[in-house]
MIDREN-824647 format. One record per residue (C-alpha): x, y, z; residue number from 1. Coordinates in pm, 1 decimal, decimal comma. Each point is the difference from the previous one (the first is absolute). Layout:
BEGIN
<torkol px="X" py="Y" pz="Z" num="NUM"/>
...
This chain:
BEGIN
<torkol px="1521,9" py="9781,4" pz="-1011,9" num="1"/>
<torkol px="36,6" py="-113,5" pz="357,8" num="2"/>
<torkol px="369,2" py="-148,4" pz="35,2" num="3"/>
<torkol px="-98,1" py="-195,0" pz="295,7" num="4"/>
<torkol px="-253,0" py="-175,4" pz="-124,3" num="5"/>
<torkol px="189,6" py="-16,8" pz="-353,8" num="6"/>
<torkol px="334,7" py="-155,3" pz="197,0" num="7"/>
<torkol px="-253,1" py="-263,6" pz="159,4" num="8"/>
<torkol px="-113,8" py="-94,8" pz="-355,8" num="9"/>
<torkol px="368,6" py="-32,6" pz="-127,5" num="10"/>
<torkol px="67,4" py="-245,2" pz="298,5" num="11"/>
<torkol px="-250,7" py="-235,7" pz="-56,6" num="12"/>
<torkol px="59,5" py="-35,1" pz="-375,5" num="13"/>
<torkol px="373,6" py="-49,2" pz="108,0" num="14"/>
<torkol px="-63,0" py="-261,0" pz="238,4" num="15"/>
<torkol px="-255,9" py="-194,5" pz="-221,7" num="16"/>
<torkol px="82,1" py="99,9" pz="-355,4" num="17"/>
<torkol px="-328,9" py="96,4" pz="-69,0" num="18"/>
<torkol px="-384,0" py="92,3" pz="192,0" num="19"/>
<torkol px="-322,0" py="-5,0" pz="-88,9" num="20"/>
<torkol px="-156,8" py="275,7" pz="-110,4" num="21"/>
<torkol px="-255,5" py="-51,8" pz="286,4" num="22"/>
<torkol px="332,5" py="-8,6" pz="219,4" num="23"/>
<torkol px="73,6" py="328,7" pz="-131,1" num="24"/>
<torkol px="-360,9" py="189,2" pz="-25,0" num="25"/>
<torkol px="-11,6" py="-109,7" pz="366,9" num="26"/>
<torkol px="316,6" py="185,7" pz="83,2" num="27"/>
<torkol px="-111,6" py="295,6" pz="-204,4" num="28"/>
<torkol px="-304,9" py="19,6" pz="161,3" num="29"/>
<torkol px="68,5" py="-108,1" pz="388,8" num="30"/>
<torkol px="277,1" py="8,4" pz="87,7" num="31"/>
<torkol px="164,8" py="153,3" pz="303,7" num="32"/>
<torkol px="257,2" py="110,0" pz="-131,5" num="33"/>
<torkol px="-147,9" py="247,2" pz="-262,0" num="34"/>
<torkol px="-297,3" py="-138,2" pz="-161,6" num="35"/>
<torkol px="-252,3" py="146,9" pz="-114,7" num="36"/>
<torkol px="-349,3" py="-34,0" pz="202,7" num="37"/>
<torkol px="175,2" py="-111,1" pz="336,3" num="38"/>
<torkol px="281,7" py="289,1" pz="64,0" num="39"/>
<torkol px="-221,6" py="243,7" pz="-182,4" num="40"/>
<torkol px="7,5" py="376,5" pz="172,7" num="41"/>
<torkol px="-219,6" py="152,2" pz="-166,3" num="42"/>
<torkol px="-383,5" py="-25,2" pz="-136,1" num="43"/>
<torkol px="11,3" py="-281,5" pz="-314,6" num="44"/>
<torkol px="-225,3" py="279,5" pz="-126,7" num="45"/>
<torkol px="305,4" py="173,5" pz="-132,0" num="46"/>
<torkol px="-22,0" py="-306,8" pz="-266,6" num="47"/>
<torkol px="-333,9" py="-102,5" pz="-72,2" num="48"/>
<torkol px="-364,9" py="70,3" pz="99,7" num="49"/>
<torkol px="-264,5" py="-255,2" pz="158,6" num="50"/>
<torkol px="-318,7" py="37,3" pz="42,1" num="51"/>
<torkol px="-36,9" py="53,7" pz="404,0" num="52"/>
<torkol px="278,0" py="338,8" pz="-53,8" num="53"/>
<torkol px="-233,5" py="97,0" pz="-257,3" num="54"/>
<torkol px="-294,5" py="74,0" pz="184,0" num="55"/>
<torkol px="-107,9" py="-95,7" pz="330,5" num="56"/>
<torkol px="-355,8" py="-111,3" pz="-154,7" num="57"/>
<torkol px="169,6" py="-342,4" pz="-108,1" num="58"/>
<torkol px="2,2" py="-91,0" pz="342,6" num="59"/>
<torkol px="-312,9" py="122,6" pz="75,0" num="60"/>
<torkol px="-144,4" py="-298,9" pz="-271,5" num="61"/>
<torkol px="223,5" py="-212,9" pz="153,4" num="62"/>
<torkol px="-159,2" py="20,0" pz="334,5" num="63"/>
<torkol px="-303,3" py="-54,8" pz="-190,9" num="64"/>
<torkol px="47,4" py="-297,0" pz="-93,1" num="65"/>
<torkol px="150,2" py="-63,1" pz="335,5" num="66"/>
<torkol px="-328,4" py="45,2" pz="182,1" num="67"/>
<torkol px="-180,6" py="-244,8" pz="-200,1" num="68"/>
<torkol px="280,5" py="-267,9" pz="32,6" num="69"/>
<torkol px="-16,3" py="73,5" pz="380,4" num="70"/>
<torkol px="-406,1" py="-53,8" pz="-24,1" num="71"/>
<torkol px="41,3" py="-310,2" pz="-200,1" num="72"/>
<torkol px="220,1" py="-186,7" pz="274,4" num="73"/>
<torkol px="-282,1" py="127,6" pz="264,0" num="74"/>
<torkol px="114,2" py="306,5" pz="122,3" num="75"/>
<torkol px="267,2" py="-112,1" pz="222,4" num="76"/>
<torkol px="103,7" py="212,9" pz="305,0" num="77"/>
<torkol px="349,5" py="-1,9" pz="-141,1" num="78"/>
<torkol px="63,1" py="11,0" pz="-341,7" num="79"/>
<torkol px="390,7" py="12,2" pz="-148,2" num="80"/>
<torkol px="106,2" py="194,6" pz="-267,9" num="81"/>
<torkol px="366,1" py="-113,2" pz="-125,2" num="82"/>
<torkol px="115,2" py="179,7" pz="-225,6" num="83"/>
<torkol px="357,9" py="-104,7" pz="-168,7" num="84"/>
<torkol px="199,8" py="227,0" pz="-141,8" num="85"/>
<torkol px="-106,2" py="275,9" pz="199,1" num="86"/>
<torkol px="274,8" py="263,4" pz="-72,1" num="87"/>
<torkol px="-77,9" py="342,6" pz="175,7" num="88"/>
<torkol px="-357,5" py="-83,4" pz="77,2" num="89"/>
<torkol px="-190,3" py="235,5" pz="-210,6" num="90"/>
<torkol px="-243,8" py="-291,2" pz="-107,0" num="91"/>
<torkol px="0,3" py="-147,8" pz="348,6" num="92"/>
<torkol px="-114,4" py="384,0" pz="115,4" num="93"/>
<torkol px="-220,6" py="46,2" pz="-251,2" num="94"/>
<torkol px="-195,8" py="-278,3" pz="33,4" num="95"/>
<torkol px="-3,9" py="57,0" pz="421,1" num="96"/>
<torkol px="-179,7" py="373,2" pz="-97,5" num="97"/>
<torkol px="-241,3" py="-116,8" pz="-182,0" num="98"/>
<torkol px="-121,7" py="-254,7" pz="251,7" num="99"/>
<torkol px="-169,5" py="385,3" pz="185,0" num="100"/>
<torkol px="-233,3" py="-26,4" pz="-337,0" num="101"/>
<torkol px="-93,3" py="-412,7" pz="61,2" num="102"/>
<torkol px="-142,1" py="-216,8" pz="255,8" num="103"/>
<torkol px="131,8" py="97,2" pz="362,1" num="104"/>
<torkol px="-47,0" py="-356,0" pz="125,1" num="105"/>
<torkol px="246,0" py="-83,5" pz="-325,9" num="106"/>
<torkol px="237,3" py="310,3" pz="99,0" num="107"/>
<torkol px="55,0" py="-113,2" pz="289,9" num="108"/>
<torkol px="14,1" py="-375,4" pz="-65,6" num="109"/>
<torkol px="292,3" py="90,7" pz="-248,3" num="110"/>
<torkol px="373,6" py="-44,2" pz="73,4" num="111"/>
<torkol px="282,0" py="95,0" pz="-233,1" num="112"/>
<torkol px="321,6" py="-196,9" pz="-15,0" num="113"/>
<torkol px="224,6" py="184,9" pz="-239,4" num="114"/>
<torkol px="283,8" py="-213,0" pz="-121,9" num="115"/>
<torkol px="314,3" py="80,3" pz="-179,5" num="116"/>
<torkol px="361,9" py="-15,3" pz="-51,8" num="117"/>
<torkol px="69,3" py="333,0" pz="127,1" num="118"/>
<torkol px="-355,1" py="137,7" pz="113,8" num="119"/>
<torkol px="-9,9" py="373,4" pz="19,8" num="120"/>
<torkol px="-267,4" py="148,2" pz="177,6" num="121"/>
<torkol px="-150,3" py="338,5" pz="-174,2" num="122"/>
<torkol px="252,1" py="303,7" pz="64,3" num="123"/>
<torkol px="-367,3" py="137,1" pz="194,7" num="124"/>
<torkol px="-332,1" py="-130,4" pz="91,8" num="125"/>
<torkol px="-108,1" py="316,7" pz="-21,5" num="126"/>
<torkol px="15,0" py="-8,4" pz="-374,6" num="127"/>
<torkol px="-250,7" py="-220,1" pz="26,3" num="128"/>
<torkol px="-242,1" py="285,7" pz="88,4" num="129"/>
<torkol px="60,3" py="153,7" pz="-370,0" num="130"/>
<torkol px="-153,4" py="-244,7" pz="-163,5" num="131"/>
<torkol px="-319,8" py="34,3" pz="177,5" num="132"/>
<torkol px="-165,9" py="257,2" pz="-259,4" num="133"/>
<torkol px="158,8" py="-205,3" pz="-288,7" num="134"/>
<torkol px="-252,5" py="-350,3" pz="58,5" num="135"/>
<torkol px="-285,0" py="182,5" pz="192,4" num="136"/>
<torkol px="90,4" py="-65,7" pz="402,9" num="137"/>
<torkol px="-53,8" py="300,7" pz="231,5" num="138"/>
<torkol px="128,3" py="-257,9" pz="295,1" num="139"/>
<torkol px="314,2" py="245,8" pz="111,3" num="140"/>
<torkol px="138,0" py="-189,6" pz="318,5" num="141"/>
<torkol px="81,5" py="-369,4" pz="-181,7" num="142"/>
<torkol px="372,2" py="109,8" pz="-28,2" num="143"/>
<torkol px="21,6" py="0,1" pz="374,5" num="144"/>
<torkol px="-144,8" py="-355,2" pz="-3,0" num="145"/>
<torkol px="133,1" py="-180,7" pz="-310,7" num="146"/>
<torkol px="328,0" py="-104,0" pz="169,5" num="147"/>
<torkol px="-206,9" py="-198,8" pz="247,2" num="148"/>
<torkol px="-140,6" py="-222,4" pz="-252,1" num="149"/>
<torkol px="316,2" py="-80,8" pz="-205,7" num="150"/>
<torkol px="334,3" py="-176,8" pz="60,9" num="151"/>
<torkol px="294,0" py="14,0" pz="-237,2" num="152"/>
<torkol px="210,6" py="-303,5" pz="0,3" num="153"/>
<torkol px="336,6" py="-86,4" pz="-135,5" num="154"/>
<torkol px="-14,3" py="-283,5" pz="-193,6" num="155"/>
<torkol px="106,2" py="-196,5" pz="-284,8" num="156"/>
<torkol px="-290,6" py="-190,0" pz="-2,0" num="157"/>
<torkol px="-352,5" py="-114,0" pz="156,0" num="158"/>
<torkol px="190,2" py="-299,4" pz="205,7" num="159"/>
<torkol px="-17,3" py="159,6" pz="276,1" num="160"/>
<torkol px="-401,0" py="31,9" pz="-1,4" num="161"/>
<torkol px="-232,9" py="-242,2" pz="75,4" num="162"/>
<torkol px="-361,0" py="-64,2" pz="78,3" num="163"/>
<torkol px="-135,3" py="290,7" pz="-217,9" num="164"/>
<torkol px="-354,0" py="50,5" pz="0,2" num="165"/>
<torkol px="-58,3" py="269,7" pz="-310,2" num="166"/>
<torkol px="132,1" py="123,6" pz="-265,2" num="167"/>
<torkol px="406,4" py="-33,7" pz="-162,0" num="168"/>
<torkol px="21,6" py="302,9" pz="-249,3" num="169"/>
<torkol px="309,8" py="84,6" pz="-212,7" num="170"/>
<torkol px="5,9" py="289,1" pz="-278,4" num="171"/>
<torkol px="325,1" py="-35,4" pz="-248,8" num="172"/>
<torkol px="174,1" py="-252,4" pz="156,6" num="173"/>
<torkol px="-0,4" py="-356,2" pz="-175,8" num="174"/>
<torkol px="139,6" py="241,8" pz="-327,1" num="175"/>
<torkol px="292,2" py="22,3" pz="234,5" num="176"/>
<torkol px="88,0" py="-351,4" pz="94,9" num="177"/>
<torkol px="338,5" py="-130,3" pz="-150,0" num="178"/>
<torkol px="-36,6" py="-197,8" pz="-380,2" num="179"/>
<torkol px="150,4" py="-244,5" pz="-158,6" num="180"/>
<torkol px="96,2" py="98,6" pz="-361,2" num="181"/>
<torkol px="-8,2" py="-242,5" pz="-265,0" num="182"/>
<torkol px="59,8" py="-86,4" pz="-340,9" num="183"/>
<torkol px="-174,0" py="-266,0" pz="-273,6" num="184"/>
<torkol px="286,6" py="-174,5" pz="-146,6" num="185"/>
<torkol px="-99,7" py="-302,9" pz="-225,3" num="186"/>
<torkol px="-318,2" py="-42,9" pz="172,2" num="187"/>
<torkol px="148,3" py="33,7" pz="370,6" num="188"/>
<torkol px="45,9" py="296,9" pz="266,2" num="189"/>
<torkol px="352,7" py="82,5" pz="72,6" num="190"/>
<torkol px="44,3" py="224,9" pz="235,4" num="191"/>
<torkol px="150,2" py="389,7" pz="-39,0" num="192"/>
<torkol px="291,4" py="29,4" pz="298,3" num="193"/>
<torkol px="189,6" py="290,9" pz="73,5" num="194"/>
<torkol px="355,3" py="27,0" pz="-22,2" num="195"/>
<torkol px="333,2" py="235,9" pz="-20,7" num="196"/>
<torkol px="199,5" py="75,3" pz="-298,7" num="197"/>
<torkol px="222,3" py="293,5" pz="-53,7" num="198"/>
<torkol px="-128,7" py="128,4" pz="335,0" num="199"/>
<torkol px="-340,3" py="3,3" pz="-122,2" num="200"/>
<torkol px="-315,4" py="-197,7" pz="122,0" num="201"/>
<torkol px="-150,1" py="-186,3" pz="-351,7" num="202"/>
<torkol px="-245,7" py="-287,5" pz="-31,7" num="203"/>
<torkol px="131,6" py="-431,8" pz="-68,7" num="204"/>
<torkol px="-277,0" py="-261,9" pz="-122,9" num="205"/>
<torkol px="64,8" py="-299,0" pz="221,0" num="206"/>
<torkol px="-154,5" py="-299,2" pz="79,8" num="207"/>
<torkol px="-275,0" py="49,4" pz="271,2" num="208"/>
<torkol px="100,9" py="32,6" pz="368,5" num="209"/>
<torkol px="-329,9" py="-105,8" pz="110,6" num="210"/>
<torkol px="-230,6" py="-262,3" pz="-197,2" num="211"/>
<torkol px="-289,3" py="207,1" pz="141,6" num="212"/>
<torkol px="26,9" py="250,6" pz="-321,5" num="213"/>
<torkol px="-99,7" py="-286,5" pz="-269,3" num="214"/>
<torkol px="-281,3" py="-122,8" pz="246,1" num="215"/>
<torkol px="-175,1" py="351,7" pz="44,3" num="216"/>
<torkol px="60,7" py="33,0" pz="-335,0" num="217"/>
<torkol px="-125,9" py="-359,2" pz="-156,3" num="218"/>
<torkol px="-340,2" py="38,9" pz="332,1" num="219"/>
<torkol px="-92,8" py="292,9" pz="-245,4" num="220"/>
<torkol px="-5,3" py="-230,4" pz="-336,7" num="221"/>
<torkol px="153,4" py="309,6" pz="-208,5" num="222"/>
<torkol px="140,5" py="-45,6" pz="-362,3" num="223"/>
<torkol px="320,2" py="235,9" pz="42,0" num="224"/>
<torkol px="193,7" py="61,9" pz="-332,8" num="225"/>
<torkol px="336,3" py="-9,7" pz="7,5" num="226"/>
<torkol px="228,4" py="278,3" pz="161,4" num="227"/>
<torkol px="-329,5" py="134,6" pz="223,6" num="228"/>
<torkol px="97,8" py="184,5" pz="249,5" num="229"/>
<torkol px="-187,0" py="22,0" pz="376,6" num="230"/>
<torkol px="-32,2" py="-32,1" pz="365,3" num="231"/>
<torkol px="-68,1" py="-280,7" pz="244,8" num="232"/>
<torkol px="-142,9" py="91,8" pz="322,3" num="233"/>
<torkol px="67,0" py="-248,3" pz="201,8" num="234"/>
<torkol px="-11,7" py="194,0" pz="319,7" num="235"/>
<torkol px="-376,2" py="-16,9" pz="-35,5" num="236"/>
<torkol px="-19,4" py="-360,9" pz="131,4" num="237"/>
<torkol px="156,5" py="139,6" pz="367,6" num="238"/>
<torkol px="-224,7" py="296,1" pz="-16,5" num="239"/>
<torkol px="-322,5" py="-271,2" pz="-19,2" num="240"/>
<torkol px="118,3" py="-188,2" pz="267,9" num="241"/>
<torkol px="116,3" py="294,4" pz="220,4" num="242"/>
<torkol px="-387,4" py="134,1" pz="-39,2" num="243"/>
<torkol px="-164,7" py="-360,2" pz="55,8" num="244"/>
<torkol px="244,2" py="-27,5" pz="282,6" num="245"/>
<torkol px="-122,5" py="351,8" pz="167,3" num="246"/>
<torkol px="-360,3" py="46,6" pz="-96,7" num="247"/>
<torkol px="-235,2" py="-208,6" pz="230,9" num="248"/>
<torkol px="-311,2" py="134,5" pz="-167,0" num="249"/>
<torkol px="-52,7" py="307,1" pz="-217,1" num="250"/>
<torkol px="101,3" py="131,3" pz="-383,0" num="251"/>
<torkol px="341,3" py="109,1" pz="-200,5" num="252"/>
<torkol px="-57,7" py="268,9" pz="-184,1" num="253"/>
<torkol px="290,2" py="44,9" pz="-220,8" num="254"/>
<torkol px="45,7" py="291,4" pz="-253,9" num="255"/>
<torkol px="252,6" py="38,6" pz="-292,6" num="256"/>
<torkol px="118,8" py="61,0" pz="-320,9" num="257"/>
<torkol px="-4,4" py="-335,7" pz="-191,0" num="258"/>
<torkol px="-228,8" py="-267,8" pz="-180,3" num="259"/>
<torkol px="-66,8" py="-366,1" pz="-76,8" num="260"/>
<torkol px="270,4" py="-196,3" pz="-139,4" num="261"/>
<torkol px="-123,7" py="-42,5" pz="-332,2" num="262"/>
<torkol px="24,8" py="360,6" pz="-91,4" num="263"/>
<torkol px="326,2" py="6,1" pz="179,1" num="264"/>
<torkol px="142,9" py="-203,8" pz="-157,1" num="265"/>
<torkol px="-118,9" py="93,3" pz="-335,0" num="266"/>
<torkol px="199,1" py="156,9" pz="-299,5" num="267"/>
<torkol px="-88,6" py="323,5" pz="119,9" num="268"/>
<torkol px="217,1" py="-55,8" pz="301,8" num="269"/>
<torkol px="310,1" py="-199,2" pz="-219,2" num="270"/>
<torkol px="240,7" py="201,7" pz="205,0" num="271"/>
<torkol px="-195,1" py="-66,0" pz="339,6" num="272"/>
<torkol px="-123,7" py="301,4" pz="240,1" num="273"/>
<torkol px="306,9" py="53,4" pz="174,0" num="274"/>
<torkol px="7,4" py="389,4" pz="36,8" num="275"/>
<torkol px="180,1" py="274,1" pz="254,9" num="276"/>
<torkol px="-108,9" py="338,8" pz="107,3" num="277"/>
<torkol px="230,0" py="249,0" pz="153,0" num="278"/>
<torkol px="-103,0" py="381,9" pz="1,0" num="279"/>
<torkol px="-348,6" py="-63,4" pz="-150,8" num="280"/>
<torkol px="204,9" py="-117,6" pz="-308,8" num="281"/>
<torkol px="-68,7" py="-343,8" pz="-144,1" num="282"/>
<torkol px="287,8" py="-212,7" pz="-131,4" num="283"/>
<torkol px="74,0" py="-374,8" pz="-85,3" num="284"/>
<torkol px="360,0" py="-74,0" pz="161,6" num="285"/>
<torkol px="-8,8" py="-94,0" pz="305,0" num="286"/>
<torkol px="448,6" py="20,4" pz="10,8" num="287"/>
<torkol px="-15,1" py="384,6" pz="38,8" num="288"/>
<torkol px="-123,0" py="229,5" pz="314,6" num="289"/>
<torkol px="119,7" py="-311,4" pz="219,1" num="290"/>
<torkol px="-236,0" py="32,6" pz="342,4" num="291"/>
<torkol px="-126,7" py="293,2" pz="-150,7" num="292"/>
<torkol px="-313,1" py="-84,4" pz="-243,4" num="293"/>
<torkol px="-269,5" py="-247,3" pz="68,7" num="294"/>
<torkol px="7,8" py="-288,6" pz="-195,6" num="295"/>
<torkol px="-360,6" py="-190,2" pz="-49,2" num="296"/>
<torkol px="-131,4" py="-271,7" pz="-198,7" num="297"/>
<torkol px="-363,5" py="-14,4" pz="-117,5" num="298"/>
<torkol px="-186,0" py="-317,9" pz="228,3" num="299"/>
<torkol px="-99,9" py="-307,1" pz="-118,2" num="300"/>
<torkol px="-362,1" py="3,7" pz="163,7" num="301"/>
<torkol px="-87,8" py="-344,6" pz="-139,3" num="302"/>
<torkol px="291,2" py="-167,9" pz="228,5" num="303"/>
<torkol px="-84,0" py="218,4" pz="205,6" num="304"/>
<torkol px="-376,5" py="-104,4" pz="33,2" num="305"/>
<torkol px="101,9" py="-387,6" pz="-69,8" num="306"/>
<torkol px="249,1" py="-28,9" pz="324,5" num="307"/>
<torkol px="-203,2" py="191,4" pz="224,5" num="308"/>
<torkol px="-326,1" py="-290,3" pz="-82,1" num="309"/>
<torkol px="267,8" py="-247,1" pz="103,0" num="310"/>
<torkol px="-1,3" py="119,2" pz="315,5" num="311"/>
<torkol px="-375,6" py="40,0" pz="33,4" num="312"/>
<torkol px="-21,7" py="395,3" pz="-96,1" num="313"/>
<torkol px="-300,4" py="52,7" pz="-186,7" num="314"/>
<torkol px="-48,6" py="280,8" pz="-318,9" num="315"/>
<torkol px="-259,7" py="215,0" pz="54,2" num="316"/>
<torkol px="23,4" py="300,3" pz="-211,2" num="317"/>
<torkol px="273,2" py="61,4" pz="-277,2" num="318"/>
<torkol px="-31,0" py="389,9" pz="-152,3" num="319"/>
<torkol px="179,8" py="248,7" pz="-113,2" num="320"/>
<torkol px="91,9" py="317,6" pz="272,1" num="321"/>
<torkol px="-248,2" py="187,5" pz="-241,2" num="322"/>
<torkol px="-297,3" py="-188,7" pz="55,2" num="323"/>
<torkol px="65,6" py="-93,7" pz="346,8" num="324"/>
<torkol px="-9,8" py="367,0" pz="99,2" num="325"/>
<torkol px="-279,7" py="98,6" pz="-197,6" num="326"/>
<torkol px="-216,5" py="-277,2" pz="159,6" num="327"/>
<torkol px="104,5" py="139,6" pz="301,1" num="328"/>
<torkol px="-146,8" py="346,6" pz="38,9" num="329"/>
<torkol px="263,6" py="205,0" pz="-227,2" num="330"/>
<torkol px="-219,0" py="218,7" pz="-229,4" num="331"/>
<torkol px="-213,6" py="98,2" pz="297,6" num="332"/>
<torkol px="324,3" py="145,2" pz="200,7" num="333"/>
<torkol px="133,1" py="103,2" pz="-367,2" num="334"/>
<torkol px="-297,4" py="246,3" pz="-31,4" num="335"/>
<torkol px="-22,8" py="102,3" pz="349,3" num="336"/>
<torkol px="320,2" py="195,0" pz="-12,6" num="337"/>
<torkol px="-195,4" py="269,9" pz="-208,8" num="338"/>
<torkol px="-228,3" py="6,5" pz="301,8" num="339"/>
<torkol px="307,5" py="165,6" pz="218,5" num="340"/>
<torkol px="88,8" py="316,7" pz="35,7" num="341"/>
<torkol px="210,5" py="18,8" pz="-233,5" num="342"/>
<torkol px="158,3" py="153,0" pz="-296,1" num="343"/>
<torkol px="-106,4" py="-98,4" pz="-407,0" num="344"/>
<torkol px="447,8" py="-52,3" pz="-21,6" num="345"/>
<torkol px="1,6" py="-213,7" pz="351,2" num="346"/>
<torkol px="-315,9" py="-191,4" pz="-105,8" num="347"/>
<torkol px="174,5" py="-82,2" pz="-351,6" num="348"/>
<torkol px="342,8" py="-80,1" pz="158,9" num="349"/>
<torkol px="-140,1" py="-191,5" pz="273,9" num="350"/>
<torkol px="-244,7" py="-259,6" pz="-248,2" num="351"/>
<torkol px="301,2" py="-26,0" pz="-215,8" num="352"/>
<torkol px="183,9" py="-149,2" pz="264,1" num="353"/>
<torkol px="-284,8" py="-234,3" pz="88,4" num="354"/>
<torkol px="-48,7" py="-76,6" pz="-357,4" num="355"/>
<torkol px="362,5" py="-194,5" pz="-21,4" num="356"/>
<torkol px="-135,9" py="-259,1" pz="180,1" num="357"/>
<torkol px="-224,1" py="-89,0" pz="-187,1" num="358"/>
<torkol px="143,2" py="100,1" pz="-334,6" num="359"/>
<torkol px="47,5" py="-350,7" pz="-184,2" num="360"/>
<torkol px="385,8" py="163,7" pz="-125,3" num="361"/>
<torkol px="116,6" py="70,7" pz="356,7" num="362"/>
<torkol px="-126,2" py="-164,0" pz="300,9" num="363"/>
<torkol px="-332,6" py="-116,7" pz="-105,2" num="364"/>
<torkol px="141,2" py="-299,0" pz="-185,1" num="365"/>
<torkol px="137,0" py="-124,5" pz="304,4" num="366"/>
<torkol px="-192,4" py="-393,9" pz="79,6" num="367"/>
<torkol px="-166,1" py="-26,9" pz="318,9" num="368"/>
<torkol px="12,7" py="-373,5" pz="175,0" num="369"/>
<torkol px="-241,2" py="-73,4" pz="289,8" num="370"/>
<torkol px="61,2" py="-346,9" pz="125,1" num="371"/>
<torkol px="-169,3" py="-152,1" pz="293,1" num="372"/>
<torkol px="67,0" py="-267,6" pz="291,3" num="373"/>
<torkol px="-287,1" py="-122,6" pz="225,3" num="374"/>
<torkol px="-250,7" py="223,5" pz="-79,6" num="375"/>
<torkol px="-378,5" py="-132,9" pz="-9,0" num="376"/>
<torkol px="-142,8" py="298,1" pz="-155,4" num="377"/>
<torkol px="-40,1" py="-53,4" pz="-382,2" num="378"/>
<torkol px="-142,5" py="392,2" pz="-74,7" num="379"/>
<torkol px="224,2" py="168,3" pz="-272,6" num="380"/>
<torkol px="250,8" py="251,0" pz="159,8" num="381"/>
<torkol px="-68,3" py="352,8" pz="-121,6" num="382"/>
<torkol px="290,5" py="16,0" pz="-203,2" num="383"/>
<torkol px="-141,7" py="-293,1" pz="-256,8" num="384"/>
């Protein structure tokens, strides 16, 4: 437990009796002072796995997909890839190698904006040169070159970008924005607050601090029994306009764990999706491990999809991470790895890797959302 972060919690419920528990997720997550994705000082790999630190063939499809996008605005001479939520780069690095196996008039039309709380940059680019055998590449002089094509910012969000002309990409980052709890009392949400007593942090039902919670709710025409539990993202709305705001022309491609409202908000989910990982180890309370566990919720995709057409953003392909990939080129590189010189063991170890992404249990269920802004081009994407 970080006692920091922990002492700025206390204060705030001592000055206003009680938070939000988006108030409180936010603190857990970013703040300064201990929290856990912006003072983090070590890999979040420690705690979870994603799909780019799994293998670097992920971002090999990626830039797939990427090509096509950049062929369907017209092949620009400068085409932006933003990705949010950047972290240490390995996606951003990934993606930048395997432009040596695509278009060279795309390579070099490509450039990388890497944005993040607390961006890292990888502890070598010459790492990068181990993954060559591992997707096919012989290219062996990229790693000089990579950190030419990429800049890491420090940022909290994409206001400070503008004009964008390609592609905004984030990987397991909407899971992360701050909830609203809730709770179906006689029909109506209240809302689940966090508070002290006997020096510990428990949950209050309160009226609403925001009427925002019933709208999102009653725009998604559910029938909620009584004493449902769930989440309100209503950091989503900001998001939308933050990307309408920043892309001039071009495509969000947004991947995560999560699903349309009706099955979120189903019986299956009476609790809501609220979960934590810390150490690789899954648990439901988000009061212990303080700034030390992740804390997600599961996104709403059809608010999600329904804000971003308010602002003119147009769905073009909705998937899951399985499919996506597979339409993409994966069982070709899946079967060229016994091609390599390699060993039976290595050539097991190294498709059972690759399989997680695709395996519907791990990372294949993820949903894939490609969404579109001034593009002329009506040709499916790849992906679709």
């Amino acid at each position: 437990m970080n006692l920091a972060l922990m002492q700025e919690i206390y204060t705030l419920i001592k000055t206003f009796g009680k938070i939000s528990f988006s108030q409180y997720m936010q603190c857990c997550l970013y703040s300064p002072r201990g929290g856990f994705f912006s003072s983090r000082g070590s890999s979040i790999a420690r705690h979870f796995t994603t799909a780019p630190s799994s293998h670097p063939l992920y971002g090999f499809l990626i830039a797939r997909q990427l090509e096509q996008m950049w062929v369907h605005l017209g092949e620009p001479q400068r085409f932006h890839v933003v990705e949010i939520g950047s972290g240490d780069g390995t996606l951003a690095v990934s993606i930048l190698d395997a432009l040596q196996q695509l278009s060279r008039k795309f390579a070099n039309a490509v450039v990388y904006v890497a944005v993040d709380y607390e961006p890292r940059f990888p502890a070598s680019l010459q790492g990068i040169s181990g993954w060559h055998d591992q997707i096919g590449t012989t290219q062996s002089n990229y790693a000089t070159k990579i950190n030419h094509k990429i800049a890491f910012v420090k940022a909290e969000s994409l206001r400070s970008l503008r004009g964008i002309v390609g592609c905004i990409l984030s990987n397991e980052l909407l899971d992360n924005f701050p909830v609203y709890r809730f709770e179906i009392r006689d029909k109506r949400a209240k809302e689940v607050f966090v508070t002290m007593h006997d020096e510990r942090l428990v949950e209050i039902l309160d009226e609403p601090s925001t009427p925002e919670i019933q709208y999102r709710l009653d725009s998604l025409s559910l029938d909620l029994s009584e004493g449902f539990r769930g989440e309100v993202n209503l950091n989503l709305k900001n998001w939308v306009d933050q990307i309408d705001q920043t892309l001039d022309r071009g495509f969000v491609l947004t991947i995560d764990y999560g699903d349309v409202a009706k099955k979120l908000y189903s019986s299956q989910y009476s609790q809501g999706t609220l979960v934590c990982y810390h150490q690789h180890a899954i648990n439901t309370d988000p009061y212990v491990n303080v700034g030390m566990q992740d804390i997600t919720s599961l996104v709403d995709f059809t608010s999600l999809i329904c804000l971003s057409e308010q602002v003119g953003l147009r769905m073009i392909g909705y998937t899951v991470q399985r499919d996506f990939l597979l339409n993409l080129g994966f069982m070709e590189k899946y079967e060229n790895v016994g091609t390599l010189n390699l060993s039976e063991a290595q050539v097991t170890l190294r498709r059972a890797v690759m399989e997680a992404l695709i395996d519907p249990e791990q990372l294949g269920g993820f949903k894939v959302l490609v969404q579109s802004k001034a593009v002329d081009s009506t040709e499916a994407l790849l992906g679709f």
